[in-house]
Structures are given as structure tokens and as C-alpha cells.
C-alpha positions as CSV (number, residue, x, y, z in Angstrom):
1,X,56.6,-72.7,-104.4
2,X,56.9,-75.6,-101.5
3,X,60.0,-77.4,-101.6
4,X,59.0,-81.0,-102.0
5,X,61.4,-83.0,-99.7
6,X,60.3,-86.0,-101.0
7,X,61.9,-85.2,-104.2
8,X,65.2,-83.2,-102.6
9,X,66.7,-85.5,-100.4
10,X,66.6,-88.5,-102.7
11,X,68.1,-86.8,-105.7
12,X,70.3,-85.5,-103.3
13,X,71.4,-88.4,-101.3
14,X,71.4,-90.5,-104.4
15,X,73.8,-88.4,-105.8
16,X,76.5,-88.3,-102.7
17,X,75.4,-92.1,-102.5
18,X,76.6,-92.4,-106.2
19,X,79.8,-90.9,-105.9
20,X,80.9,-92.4,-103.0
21,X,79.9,-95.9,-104.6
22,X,82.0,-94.9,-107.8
23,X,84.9,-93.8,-105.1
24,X,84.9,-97.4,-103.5
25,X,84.8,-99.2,-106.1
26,X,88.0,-97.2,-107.7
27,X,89.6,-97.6,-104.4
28,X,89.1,-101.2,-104.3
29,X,91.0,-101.8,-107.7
30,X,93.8,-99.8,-106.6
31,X,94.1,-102.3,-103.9
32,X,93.9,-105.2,-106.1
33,X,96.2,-103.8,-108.4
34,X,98.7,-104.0,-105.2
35,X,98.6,-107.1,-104.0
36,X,99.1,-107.3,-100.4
37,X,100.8,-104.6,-100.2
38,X,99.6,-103.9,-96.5
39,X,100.1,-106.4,-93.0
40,X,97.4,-104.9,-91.5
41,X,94.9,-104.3,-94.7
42,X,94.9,-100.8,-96.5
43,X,95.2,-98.4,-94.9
44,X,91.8,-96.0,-93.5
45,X,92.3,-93.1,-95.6
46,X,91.2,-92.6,-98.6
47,X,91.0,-96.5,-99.2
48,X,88.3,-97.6,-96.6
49,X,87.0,-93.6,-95.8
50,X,84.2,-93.9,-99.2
51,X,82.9,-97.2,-97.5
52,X,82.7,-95.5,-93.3
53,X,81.2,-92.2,-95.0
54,X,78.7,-94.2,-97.4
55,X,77.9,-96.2,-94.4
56,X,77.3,-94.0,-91.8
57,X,75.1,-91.3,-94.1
58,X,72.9,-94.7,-95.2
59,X,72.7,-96.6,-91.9
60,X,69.4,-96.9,-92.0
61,X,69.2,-97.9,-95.6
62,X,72.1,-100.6,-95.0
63,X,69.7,-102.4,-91.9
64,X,67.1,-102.9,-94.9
65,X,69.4,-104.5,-97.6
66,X,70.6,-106.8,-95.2
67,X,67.9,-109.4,-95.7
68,X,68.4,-109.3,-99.7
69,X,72.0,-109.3,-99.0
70,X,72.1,-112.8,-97.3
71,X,69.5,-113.7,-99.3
72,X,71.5,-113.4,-102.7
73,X,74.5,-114.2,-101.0
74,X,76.5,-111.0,-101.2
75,X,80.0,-111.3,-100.2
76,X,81.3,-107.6,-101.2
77,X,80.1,-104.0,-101.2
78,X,80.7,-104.0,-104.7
79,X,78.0,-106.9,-105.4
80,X,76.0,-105.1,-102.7
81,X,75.5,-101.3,-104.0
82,X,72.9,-102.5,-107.1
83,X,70.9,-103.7,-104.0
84,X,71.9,-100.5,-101.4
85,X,71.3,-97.8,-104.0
86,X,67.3,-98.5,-104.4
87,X,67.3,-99.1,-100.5
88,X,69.0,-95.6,-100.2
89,X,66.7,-93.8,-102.5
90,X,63.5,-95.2,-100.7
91,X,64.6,-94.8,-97.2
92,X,65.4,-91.0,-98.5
93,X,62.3,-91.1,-100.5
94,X,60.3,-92.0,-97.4
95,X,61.9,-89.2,-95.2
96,X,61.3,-86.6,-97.1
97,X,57.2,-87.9,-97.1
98,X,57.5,-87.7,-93.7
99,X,58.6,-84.2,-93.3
100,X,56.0,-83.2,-95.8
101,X,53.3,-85.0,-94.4
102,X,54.0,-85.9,-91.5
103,X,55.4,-89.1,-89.5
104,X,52.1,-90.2,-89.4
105,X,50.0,-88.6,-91.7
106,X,46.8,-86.8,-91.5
107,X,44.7,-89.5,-90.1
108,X,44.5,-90.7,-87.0
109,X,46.4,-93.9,-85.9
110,X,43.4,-96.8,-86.0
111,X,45.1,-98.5,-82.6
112,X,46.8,-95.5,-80.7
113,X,47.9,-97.5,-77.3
114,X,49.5,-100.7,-79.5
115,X,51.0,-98.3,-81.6
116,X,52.3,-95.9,-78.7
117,X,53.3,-99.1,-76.7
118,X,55.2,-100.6,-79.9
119,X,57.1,-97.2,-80.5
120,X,57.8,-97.5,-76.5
121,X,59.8,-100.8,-76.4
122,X,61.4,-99.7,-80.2
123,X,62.5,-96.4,-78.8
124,X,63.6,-98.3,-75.5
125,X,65.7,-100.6,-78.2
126,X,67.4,-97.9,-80.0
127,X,68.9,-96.3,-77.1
128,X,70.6,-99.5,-75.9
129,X,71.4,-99.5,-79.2
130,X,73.0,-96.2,-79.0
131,X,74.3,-96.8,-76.0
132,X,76.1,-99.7,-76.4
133,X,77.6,-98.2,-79.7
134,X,78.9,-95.2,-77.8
135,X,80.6,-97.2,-75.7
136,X,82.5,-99.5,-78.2
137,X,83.6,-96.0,-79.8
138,X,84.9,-95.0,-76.2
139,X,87.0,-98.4,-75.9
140,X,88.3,-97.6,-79.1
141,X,89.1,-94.0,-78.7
142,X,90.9,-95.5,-75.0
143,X,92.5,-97.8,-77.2
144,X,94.2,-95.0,-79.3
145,X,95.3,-93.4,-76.8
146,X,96.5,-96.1,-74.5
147,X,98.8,-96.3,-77.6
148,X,100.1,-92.8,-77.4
149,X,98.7,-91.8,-80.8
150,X,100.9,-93.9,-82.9
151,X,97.8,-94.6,-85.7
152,X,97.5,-92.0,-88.6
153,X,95.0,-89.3,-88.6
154,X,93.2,-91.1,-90.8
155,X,92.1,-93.8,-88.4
156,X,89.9,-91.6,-86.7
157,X,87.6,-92.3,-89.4
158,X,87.4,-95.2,-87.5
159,X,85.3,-93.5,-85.1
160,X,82.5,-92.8,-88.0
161,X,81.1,-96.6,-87.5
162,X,80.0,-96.4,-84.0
163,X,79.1,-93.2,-84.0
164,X,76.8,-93.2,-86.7
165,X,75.4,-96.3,-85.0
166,X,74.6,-94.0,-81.8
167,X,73.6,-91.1,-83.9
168,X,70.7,-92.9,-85.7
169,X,70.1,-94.7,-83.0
170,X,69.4,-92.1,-80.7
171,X,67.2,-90.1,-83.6
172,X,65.2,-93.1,-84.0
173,X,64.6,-93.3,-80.7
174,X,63.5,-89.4,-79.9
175,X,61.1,-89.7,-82.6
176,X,59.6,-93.4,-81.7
177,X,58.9,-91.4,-78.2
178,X,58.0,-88.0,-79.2
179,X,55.4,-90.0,-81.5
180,X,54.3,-92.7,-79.1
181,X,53.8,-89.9,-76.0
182,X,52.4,-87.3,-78.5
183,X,48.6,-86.7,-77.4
184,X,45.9,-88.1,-79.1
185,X,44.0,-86.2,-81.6
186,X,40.8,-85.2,-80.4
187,X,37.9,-86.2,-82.2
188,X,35.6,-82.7,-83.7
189,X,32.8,-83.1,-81.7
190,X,29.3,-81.9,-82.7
191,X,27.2,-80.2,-80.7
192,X,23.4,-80.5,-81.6
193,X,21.5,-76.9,-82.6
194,X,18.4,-75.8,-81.3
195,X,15.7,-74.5,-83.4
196,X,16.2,-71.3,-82.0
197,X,18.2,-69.8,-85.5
198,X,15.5,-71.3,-87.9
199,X,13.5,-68.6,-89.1
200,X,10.8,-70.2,-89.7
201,X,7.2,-68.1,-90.1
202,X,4.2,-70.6,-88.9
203,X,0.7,-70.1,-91.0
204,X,-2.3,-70.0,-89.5
């Protein structure tokens, strides 16, 4: 039996998505319930590590709530995940259509030069994306150590943002290129028959 991915990775996602929702939004009442306990805001791990992890898995999912979220005005993650957890389950949804049937399907793109010279310039986009994420994650990885390693452990997790930023980033790129400098079908072309193969008996 095929394994539908279509079905897996959303139930599975969803799930992981789910828990690290409920995780955050435990972890934010234990910081109410504290007060300002913390100069510097709470501290990386475990209080802000369910947010970086939810984040970074999600990425893409996150860049398409953000219209709705500024649209309904949503201040906190909290008021956010109602909107996040449908975006999380379609963007999963849609992946694992496009490992089962392909990143473009079965047919034949209708304009195959705009198409390969929009994926161009969005692949060309997501590597500076990429790029200039890796190299905020450098500065703060300098940072850290310019300091001697006086942060916790935990702040690492730090490091998760940026990246996951460069990680997606560069994956959407490969695949905008692979697709836009992937050759064109061919066309099945027919070739006409002679009557040569007709067995055909003439009557006089």
C-alpha cells in the first residue's frame, strides 16, 4: 500500500504543532504567574524554546498567517495559533501533494519561460534571503563569544531563528531552480503510417 504523504506529514506535523502550542501557552502562564521576575525577559530555555522550535519547523506556514495576523490585529502567539494551526496543516497538506504528485503535476506548465523566469528571480530572492540570515546568526554567534561564553546553554536556541530562516530559504531556492532549469517536456509526437500494414485484398 502507497504511503499517502499528503495524509502523513499533516497529521504528523499537526500533532508536534499541537504540543508545542499547548507547551507555549503553559509556559507563558508560568511567566505571568511571576511577574517580572527576569531584567532581561525569561529566560530561553524551556520558556521561549516551544516558540524557536514551533517557529522554525513552520517557517513557511508563519510567512502565510502573517497577512491574517495584521489583518485581525494579533498582538500574541497565543491569539495567533487558531490562525497558524490551519496555515500549518495546509502548507503540510500541500507538501505532501507535491511529493506524491509532483511539484508540478502531471501536466505540462501552460507558460514554461514566465514560469522558469519567475522561479529564477524567486530562487535568486531566497538565497539573499538565506544569506543574509546566515550572516545575522554569525554576528550573533561572534557576539557569544566575544563575551567569553557567559550566556546559558540555553541561548543557543537562539541560533534556531536565523537558521531556520537560511535553511528554508535555501530549500526554497534549490527547488524554484531545479524546477525553473528542469527541461521541458517533450510533446509525443505522431508519426503518420503508411498503408503499407493495411491488409487490405482489392476486388476485381
Amino acid at each position: 500500500m502507497r504511503l499517502r504523504m499528503r495524509i502523513i506529514l499533516p497529521i504528523t506535523f499537526g500533532f508536534a504543532a499541537l504540543a508545542l502550542m499547548i507547551w507555549d501557552i503553559v509556559n507563558q502562564r508560568v511567566i505571568e504567574s511571576m511577574g517580572m521576575a527576569w531584567d532581561t525577559g525569561p529566560p530561553v530555555w524551556p520558556y521561549q524554546a516551544s516558540n524557536l522550535i514551533l517557529l522554525a519547523v513552520n517557517l513557511p506556514a508563519v510567512v502565510i498567517s502573517v497577512p491574517l495576523f495584521l489583518l485581525l490585529q494579533l498582538q500574541t502567539w497565543e491569539e495567533r495559533f487558531p490562525v497558524l494551526f490551519p496555515a500549518i496543516l495546509f502548507w503540510w497538506w500541500w507538501v505532501g501533494t507535491r511529493i506524491d504528485f509532483g511539484l508540478l503535476g502531471k501536466r505540462p506548465p501552460r507558460r514554461p519561460r514566465f514560469l522558469a523566469s519567475f522561479l529564477v528571480v524567486a530562487g535568486a530572492a531566497l538565497i539573499y534571503a538565506a544569506v543574509g540570515s546566515a550572516s545575522d546568526g554569525f554576528r550573533l554567534w561572534h557576539l557569544w563569544q566575544s563575551y567569553g561564553g557567559v550566556f546559558q546553554i540555553g541561548d543557543l536556541l537562539l541560533l534556531v531563528r536565523p537558521a531556520s530562516v537560511a535553511l528554508w530559504s535555501l530549500v526554497g531556492a534549490c527547488i524554484c531552480l531545479l524546477v525553473a532549469f528542469r527541461p521541458l517536456r517533450k510533446q509525443p509526437t505522431y508519426q503518420a503510417t503508411g498503408s503499407t500494414d493495411c491488409n487490405c485484398t482489392r476486388e476485381e
